[in-house]
N, C-alpha and C positions, 0 to 999 in steps of 0.2 A: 539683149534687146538693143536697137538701136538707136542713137541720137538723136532729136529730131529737132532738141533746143534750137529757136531763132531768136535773135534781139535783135527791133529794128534797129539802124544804124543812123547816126542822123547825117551821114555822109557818105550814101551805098555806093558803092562801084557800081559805074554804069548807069546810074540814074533810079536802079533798083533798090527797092527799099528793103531787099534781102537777101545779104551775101549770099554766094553757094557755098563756101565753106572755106570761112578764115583761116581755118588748121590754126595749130598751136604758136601762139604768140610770146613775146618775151616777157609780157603783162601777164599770162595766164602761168608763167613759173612764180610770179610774187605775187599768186592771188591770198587775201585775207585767211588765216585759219581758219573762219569759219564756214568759206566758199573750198577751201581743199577737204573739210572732212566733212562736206556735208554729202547723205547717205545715198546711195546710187538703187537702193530697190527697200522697199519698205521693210523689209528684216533688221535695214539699220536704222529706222525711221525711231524716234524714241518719243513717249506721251499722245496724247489723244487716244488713249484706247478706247472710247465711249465711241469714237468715232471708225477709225482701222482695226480694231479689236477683232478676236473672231466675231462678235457678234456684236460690233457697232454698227453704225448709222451706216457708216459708205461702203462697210463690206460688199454684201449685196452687188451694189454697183460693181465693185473692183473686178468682185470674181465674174460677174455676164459682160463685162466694159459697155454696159449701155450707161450714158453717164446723160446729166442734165446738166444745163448752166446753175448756179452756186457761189454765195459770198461766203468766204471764211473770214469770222467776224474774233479777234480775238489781239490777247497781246503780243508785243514786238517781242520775237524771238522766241515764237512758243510753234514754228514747223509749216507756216500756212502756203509760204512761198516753196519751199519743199515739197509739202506734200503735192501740191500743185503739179509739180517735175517729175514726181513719181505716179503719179493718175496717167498725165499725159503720155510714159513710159511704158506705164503698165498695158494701157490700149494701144498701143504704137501710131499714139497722133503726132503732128505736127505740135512743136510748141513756140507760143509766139508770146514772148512775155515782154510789157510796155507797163511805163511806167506814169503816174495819171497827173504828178507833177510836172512834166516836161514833156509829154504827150497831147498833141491836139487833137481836132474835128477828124485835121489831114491824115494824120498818122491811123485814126481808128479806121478812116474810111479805107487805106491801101488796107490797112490788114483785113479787113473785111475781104476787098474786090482779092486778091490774093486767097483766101481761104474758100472764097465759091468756086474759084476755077481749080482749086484742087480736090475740091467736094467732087466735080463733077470725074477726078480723076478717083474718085475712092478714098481718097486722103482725108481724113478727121482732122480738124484742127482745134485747137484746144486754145483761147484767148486769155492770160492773164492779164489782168490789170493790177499791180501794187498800189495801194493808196487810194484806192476807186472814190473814197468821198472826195475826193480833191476834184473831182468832174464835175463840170459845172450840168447845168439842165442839157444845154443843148448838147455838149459832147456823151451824157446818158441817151438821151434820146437818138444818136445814132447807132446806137448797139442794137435799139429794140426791134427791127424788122431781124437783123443777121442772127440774133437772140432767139427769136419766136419760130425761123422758121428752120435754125438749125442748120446752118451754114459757119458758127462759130459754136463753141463751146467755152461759156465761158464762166473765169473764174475770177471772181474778183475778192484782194484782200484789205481789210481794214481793220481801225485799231479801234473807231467810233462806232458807236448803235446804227445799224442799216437803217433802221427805221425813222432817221431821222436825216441821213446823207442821202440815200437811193433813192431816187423816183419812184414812185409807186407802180407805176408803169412795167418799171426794168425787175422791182423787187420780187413783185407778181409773178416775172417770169424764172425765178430762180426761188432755191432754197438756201436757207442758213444754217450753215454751221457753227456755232460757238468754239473757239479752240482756248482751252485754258493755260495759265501757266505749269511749265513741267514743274517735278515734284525734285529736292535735291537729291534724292535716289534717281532719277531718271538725268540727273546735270550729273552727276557722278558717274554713272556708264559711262555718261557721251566725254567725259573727261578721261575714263581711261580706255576709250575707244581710239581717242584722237593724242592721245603718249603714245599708244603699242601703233596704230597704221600711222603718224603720221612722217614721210622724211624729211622733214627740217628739226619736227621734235625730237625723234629718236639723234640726230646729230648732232643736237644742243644737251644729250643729255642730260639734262636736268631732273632731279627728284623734288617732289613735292612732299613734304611734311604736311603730319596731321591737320596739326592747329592752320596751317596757310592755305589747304585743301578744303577746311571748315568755311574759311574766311570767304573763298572764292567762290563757296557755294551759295553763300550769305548772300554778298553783295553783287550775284547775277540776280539776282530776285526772279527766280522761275526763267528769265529768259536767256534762254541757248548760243544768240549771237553774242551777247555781252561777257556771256561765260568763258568764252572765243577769244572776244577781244583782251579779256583782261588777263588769260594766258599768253596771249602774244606778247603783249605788252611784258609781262613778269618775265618771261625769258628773254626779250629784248634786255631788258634793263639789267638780268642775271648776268647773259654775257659784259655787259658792259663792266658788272662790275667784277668781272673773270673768276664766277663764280658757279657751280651745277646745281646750287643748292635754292630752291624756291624757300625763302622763309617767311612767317608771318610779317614780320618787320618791311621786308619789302613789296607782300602784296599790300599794305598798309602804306605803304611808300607811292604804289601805283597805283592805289585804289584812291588819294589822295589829290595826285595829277587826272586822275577821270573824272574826279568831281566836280574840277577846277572849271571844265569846260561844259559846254550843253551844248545835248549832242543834235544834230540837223536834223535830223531824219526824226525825230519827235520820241526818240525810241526811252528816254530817262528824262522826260519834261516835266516829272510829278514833281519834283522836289519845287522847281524854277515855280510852276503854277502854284504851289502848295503856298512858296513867301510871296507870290503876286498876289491872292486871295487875304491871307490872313494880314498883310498891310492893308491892304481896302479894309479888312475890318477893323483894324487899328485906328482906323481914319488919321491914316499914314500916308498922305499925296507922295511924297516927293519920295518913299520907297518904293511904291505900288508903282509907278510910272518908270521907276529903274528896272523892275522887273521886269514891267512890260515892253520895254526894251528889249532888255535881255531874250525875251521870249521870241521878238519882233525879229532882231539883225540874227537870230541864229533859223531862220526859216519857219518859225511855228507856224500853224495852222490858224489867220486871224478870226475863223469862225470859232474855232474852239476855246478861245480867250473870251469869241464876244457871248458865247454860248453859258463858259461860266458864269462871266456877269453876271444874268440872267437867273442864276440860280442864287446867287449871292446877294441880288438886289430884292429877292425874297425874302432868303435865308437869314439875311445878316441886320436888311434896312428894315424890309418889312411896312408897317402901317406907319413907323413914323416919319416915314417920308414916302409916300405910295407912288410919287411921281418919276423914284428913280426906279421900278421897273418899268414902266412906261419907257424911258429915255434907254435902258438898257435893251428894251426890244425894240425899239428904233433903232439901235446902232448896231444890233443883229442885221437887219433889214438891209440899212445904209453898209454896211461893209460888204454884204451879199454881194451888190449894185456896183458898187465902185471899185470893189477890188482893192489891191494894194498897187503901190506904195499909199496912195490916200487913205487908204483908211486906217492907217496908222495914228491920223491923225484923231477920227471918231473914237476909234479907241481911248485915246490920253485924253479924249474930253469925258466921257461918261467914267473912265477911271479915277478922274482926280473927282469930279463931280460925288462918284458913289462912295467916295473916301473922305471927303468933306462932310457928306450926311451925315445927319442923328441918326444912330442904329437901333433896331431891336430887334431880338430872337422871338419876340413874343409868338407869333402867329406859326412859325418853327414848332416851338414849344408845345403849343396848343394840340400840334396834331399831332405829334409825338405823343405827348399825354393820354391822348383819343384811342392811336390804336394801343397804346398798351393796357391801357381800358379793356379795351376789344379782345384784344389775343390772350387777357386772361379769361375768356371767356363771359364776363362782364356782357350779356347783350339779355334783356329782357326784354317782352314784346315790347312792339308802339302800344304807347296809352291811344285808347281807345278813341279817346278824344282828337287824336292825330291822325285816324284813319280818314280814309273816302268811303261817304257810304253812296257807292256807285248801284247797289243793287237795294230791291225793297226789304229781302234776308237780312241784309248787312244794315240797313238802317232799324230793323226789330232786334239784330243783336248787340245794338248802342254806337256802331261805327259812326264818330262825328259829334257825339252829343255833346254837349260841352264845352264843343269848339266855339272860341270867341274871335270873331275876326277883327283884327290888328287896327284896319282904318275905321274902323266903328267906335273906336276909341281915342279919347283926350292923347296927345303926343304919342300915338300908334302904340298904344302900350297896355298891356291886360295883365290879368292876376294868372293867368294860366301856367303852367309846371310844362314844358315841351322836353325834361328829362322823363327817360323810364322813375316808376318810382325808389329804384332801390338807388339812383343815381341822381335823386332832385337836390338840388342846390349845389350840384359841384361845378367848379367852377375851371375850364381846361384853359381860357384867353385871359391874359391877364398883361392887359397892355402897361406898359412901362410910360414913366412921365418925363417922355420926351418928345420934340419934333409933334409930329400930327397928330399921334399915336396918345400924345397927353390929354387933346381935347378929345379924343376915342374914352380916353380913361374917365374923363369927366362925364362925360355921355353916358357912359355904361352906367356909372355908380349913383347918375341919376335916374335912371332909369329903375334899376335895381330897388332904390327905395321909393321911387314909385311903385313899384309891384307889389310890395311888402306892405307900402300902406292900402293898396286896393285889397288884399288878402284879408289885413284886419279889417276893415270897412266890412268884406262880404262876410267875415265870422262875427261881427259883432250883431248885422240884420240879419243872421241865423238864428244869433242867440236870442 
């Protein structure tokens, strides 16, 4: 099969935004290990079988090549950009792969006008885009006519939920594929796929021991590229230190100096996010905002910082300070708008801000409690009293009776049970006595024994 890779150039010959054919370069002899063994027909293709399996999702497709546009939504180093190369292969389309960080309007629209005047030659073009949530509205929105009417084919990869990056527009016109991370049976082939073909490895001879072949399976964590790099790296440092022998001690040596750094491309940013999060919940300012640094000068993604927030100004603050998700989906909003470098700046305000606040897990807790409630099966009808009685059946069969409504009552408050009964009086919220969340606490527990006294009151005019 032949060729058909293209990458645009950001400095074409001739003013063309697509060489004819670079031929082999002196860059393409020092390409990355994990760019020289990666698989040229899907036989070498390793993981996603849900998906390329005889009878996953994209077979079908592969075997008729009638193909649709399609995000592959999944983690770094787990085949998306691959498989990409081998689709486009397998149909003998043109492949045009652009990447969504250094990509504009300009670049999506040549590939487009380039890709219709080869339509009209019979030529299929196949469009990746790496990074695709990295496009802002307007640069999606110029896919969707070339999209819809099937002048590109495209395929876009990310590492974030589509459902929250993609337009709706653009998402509507493709499907999803989820790709997971490989299994360390499947990083083990592809590690002794790339000893036996690869020729820089076979001439570094090097042997891997057990324990350092464990270790390297460890700490790729499911992804393929890392797996790559941190072989490169071990036999780098093997020769150096004029030795064939990979031993645990120096993948431990290397794996060490990988830590040291965070990496650009977002591909190992859990760790960085992981101490940026749990400082904010420390109500740790002056960590949380190093991190956010760190996150910031290594290229992260400033939605994806301010998107945690977000989740953290829930999860962490909660009621006793309700005003810092507010201020953290503001600065969602505000960074959206302004972009960076500025909004580096909204970041370190709502970070020291949401690190400064009273925290609590409460309302966290609460629903956690709920569904585990739930999923032991715990669910007994609505009390009756809690229904609608919408129809005159359902009001002869007690739907509603008993219902007391809330503002017909001293301080909106009744004797009434709104748990099933085998669940009345438990209690899932249970706010903590801090920040806001303490006058909540106070509220409730007055409330509480409001209810208690209106209870005895109606049992005592029974009696």
């Amino acid at each position: 099969m032949k060729n058909n890779t293209e990458s645009p150039s950001p400095t074409p010959a001739e003013g063309s935004l697509f060489p004819g054919d670079p031929g082999e370069t002196t860059a393409d002899a020092h390409r990355p290990l994990a760019e020289r063994v990666r698989p040229s027909s899907l036989d070498g293709f390793a993981g996603q079988h849900h998906l390329v399996g005889a009878k996953g999702a994209l077979r079908p497709l592969l075997d008729t090549g009638r193909l649709h546009s399609m995000i592959f939504w999944g983690d770094p180093g787990s085949g998306k950009t691959t498989l990409a190369r081998l689709i486009a292969d397998r149909i003998d389309a043109r492949f045009v792969s652009i990447s969504a960080v250094s990509s504009g309007v300009r670049e999506v629209r040549d590939v487009i006008e380039r890709a219709s005047r080869q339509r009209r030659q019979g030529q299929q073009t196949v469009l990746f885009i790496d990074e695709i949530h990295r496009f802002n509205k307007a640069q999606q929105d110029a896919l969707l006519h070339a999209v819809e009417e099937g002048t590109v084919t495209l395929i876009g990869a990310t590492t974030e939920n589509p459902s929250f990056e993609v337009i709706s527009p653009l998402l509507s016109r493709c499907r999803v594929y989820r790709f997971h991370p490989l299994t360390n049976e499947e990083l083990s082939g592809l590690l002794d796929r790339a000893l036996a073909e690869d020729g820089e490895l076979r001439e570094a001879e090097v042997k891997i021991g057990d324990e350092a072949r464990e270790a390297l399976l460890g700490l790729a964590l499911g992804d393929a590229r890392e797996l790559m790099n941190l072989v490169e790296r071990a036999v780098e440092q093997a020769q150096h230190d004029e030795t064939h022998e990979i031993t645990l001690k120096l993948i431990e040596q290397v794996a060490q100096q990988a830590l040291s750094r965070y990496d650009k491309s977002g591909d190992r940013h859990y760790d960085t996010i992981s101490a940026f999060i749990k400082s904010v919940r420390d109500s740790d300012p002056d960590a949380a905002v190093y991190w956010l640094a760190r996150m910031l000068a290594a290229g992260e993604d400033p939605l994806f910082i301010a998107r945690r927030l977000i989740i953290l100004a829930s999860e962490d603050i909660g009621n006793a300070n309700p005003n810092g998700l507010l201020l953290a989906e503001a600065a969602f909003e505000a960074v959206h708008k302004v972009g960076m470098p500025e909004g580096r700046i909204i970041l370190s305000q709502v970070t020291t801000y949401l690190a400064a606040s009273p925290k609590s897990n409460a309302s966290y807790r609460a629903i956690e409690s709920a569904l585990a409630e739930v999923s032991r099966g715990n669910q007994p009808a609505v009390p009756l009293h809690l229904r609608n009685a919408v129809t005159g059946l359902m009001k002869a069969q007690g739907y509603g009776q008993g219902y007391e409504y809330a503002h017909d009552h001293e301080e909106q408050t009744t004797s009434m049970e709104n748990l099933p009964e085998p669940l009345a009086g438990r209690r899932f919220y249970e706010p903590k006595n801090i920040g806001s969340e303490a006058q909540i606490a106070q509220r409730l527990e007055q409330i509480r024994q409001r209810r208690e006294q209106l209870r005895r009151d109606a049992g005592e005019g029974e009696s």
